[in-house]
N, C-alpha and C positions, 0 to 999 in steps of 0.2 A: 416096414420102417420107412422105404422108401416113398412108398404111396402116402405115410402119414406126414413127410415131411412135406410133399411136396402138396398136399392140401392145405396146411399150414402158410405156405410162401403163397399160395393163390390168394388164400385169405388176408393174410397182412397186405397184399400188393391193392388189395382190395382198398380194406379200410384208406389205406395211407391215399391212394388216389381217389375217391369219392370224394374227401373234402378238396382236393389243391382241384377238380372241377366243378364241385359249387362253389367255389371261391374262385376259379377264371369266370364261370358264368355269369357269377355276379360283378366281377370287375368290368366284363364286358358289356353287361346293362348299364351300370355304372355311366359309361365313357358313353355308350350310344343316348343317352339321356342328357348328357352334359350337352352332347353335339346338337341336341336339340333345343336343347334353351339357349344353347348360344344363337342358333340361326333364325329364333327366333324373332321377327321385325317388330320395330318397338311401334306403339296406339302413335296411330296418325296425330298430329300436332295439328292442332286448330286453324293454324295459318296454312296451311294446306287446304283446308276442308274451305276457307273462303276464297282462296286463289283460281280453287278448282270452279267454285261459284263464278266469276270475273272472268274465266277462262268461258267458260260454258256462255256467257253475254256475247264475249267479245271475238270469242270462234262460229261465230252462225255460220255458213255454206256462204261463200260469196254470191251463188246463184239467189238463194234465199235474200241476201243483202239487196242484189239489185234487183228482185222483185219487189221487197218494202218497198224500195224509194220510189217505186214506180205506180205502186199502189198509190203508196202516201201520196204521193203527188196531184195525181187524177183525182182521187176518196176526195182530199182535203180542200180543191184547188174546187171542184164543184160542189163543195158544202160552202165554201165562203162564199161563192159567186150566187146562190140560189138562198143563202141562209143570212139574215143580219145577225153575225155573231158580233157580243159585245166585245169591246175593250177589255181588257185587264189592265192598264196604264202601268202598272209595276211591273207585270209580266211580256204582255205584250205590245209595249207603246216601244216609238222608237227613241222615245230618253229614258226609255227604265234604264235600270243597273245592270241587267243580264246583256242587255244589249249594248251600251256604251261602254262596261267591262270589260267584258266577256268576247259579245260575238264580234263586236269590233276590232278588237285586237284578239281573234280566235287563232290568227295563223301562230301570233305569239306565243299565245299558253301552246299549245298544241307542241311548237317547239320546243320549247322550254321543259316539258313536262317529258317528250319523246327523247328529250336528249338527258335527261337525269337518269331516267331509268336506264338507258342504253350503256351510259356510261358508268354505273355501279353493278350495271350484267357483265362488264367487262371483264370485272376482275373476278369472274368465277370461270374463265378458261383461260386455258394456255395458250393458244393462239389468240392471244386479246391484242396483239400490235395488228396483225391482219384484220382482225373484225372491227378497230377502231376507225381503219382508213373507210372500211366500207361503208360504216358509219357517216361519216362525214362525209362521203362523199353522196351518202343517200337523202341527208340532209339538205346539202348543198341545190343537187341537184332537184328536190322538192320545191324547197324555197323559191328558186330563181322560177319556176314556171306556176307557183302559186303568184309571182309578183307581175309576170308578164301578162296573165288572164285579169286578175281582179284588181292591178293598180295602172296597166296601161292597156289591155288590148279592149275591156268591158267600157271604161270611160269615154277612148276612142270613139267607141261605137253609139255610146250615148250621146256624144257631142255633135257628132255630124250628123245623126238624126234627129236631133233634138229641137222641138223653135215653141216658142212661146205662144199665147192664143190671150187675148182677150175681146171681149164681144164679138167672136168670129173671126177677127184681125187676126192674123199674125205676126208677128215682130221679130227681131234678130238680136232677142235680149240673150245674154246667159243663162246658165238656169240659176244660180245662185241671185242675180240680178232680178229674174223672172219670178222668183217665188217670196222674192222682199215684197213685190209693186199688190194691192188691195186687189181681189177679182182676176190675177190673169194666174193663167196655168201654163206649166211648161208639159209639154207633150215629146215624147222621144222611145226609140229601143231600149230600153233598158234589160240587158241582158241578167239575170240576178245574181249577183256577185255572192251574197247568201247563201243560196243555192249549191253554188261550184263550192266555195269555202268548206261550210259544215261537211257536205257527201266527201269533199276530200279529204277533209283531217279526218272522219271517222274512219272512212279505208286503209288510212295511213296509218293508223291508231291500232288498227286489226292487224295491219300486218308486221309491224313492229314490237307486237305486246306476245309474237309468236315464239319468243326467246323465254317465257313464262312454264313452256313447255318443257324443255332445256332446266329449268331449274328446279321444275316438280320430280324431273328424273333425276336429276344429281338429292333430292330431298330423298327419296324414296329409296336410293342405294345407301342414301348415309346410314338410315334406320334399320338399315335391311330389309327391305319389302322388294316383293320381285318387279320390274320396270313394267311400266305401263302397257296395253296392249298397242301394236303395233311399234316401241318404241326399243324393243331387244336392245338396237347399235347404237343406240344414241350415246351409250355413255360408256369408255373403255378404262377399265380397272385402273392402267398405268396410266390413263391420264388422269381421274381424277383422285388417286389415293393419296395426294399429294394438298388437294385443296378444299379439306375438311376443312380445317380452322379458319379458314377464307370464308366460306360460307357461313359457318355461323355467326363471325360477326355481320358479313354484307347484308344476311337474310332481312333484317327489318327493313332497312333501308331500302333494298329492293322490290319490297312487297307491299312498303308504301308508296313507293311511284308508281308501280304498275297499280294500285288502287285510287290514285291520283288521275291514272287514265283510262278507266271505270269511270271516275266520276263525270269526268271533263269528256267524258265520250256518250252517257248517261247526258248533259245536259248540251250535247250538240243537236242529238235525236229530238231534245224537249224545243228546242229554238229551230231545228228545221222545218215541225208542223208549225209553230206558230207563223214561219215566215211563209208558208205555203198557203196556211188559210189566210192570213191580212195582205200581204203584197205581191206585187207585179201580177203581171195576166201568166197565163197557164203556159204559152210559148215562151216565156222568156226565163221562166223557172227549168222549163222542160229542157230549155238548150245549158243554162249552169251545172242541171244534175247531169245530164248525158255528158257535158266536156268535163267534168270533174272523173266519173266512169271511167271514160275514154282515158285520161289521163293517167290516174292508178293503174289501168291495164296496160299501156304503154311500158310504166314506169317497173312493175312491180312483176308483173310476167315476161317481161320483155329484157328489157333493159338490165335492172339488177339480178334476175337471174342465173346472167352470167358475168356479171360482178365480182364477186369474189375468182374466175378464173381470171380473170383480167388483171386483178390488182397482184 
């Protein structure tokens, strides 16, 4: 009697717990599968997929950079000199539109275009009062030595070398005076103001538009997708679980400025061969791109580096 009761209780102990564990089993599949579609990251958004395009232009190796220009420069500078390449008069005269627009007033857009995007990046971090100053103050101090190369130190140079020639004479005309009079030519250094101009807004353009990287990782944790490689730290939970809604309104706005400096960096490259093949001689091109170089690496390795310790 005892042996039968007690097969009895084995058996019911049985029944009764077989289902209440395919019922935890399945609850715990259940819960393991939810966790999975939750973490799952949502289909990359489009505007990612062309940012990462613009990124990929506008990050080449800087080595790579100044081997272009350096190429470009030589390549272009002895195909003009050896080649009669025609005009283009709308593209390449110097009263077209791209040039009296545009590359004339380049340091302008340049700014203008460097300082929108800067300043709608802002507002996707918390330390945006600190990154504003240094902001402006990389601005600032851009500007002032874009003004002292191409509006006082290049003219300088042109002016006291400069003198005027007709029939072999020379004279002690101006050059604006010089190039009114029928037959005479003014002769002078002209160091290419062009030159320094374009190679420095595009440098400047490179390394400003590096905050695009900053916003493809704040993009990529929103959706949940794991952060980029090499970019693990960039982005810390308590800083940015806070400025979701930030983001998705600034997103356009910001992805159309930095596509704005895509374009306007896009058509500084197209107007630096033009100026390479049609004007100045090869050293005086050669010395704009080198001090514009020179310049950004000062500014950009150097200087603002430690910037942000300073401020």
């Amino acid at each position: 009697m005892r042996l039968r009761n007690l097969l009895v209780g084995c058996l019911s102990l049985c029944l009764v717990s077989k289902p209440w564990r395919v019922l935890q089993s399945a609850l715990v599949s259940a819960s393991e599968a939810a966790q999975i579609s939750v973490k799952q990251p949502k289909p990359q958004p489009l505007f990612e997929s062309i940012t990462t395009l613009g990124i990929s232009y506008l990050h080449i190796s800087p080595k790579l950079r100044i081997c272009y220009f350096i190429s470009i420069l030589f390549f272009m500078s002895f195909m003009g000199d050896s080649v009669e390449v025609p005009h283009l008069q709308l593209l390449t005269g110097k009263k077209s539109t791209l040039n009296q627009v545009f590359v004339k007033l380049g340091w302008g857009w340049t700014f203008s275009i460097i300082g929108i995007f800067s300043l709608f990046s802002l507002l996707i971090h918390k330390d945006w009062i600190k990154r504003m100053k240094c902001i402006a103050v990389r601005l600032a101090i851009t500007t002032f030595f874009f003004f002292i190369w191409c509006s006082i130190t290049f003219p300088t140079i042109e002016r006291y070398t400069g003198y005027c020639i007709h029939n072999g004479i020379s004279f002690s005309f101006a050059k604006r005076e010089c190039v009114k009079r029928p037959e005479h030519e003014y002769v002078s250094f002209d160091i290419s103001g062009h030159s320094f101009l374009l190679t420095y807004c595009i440098m400047i353009i490179i390394e400003e538009s590096k905050e695009m990287l900053y916003f493809l990782q704040l993009s990529r944790y929103f959706r949940g997708a794991p952060p980029l490689e090499g970019n693990e730290s960039q982005v810390l939970d308590k800083e940015v679980k806070n400025l979701e809604s930030v983001f998705k309104i600034m997103s356009p706005l910001i992805i159309l400025a930095f596509m704005a400096m895509v374009a306007i960096s896009l058509l500084w490259d197209l107007m630096l061969i033009v100026t390479t093949i049609y004007y100045h001689s090869l050293l005086e091109k050669l010395l704009g791109t080198v001090l514009s170089l020179c310049m950004w690496y000062i500014l950009y390795k150097r200087i603002f580096f430690v910037l942000p310790e300073i401020l």
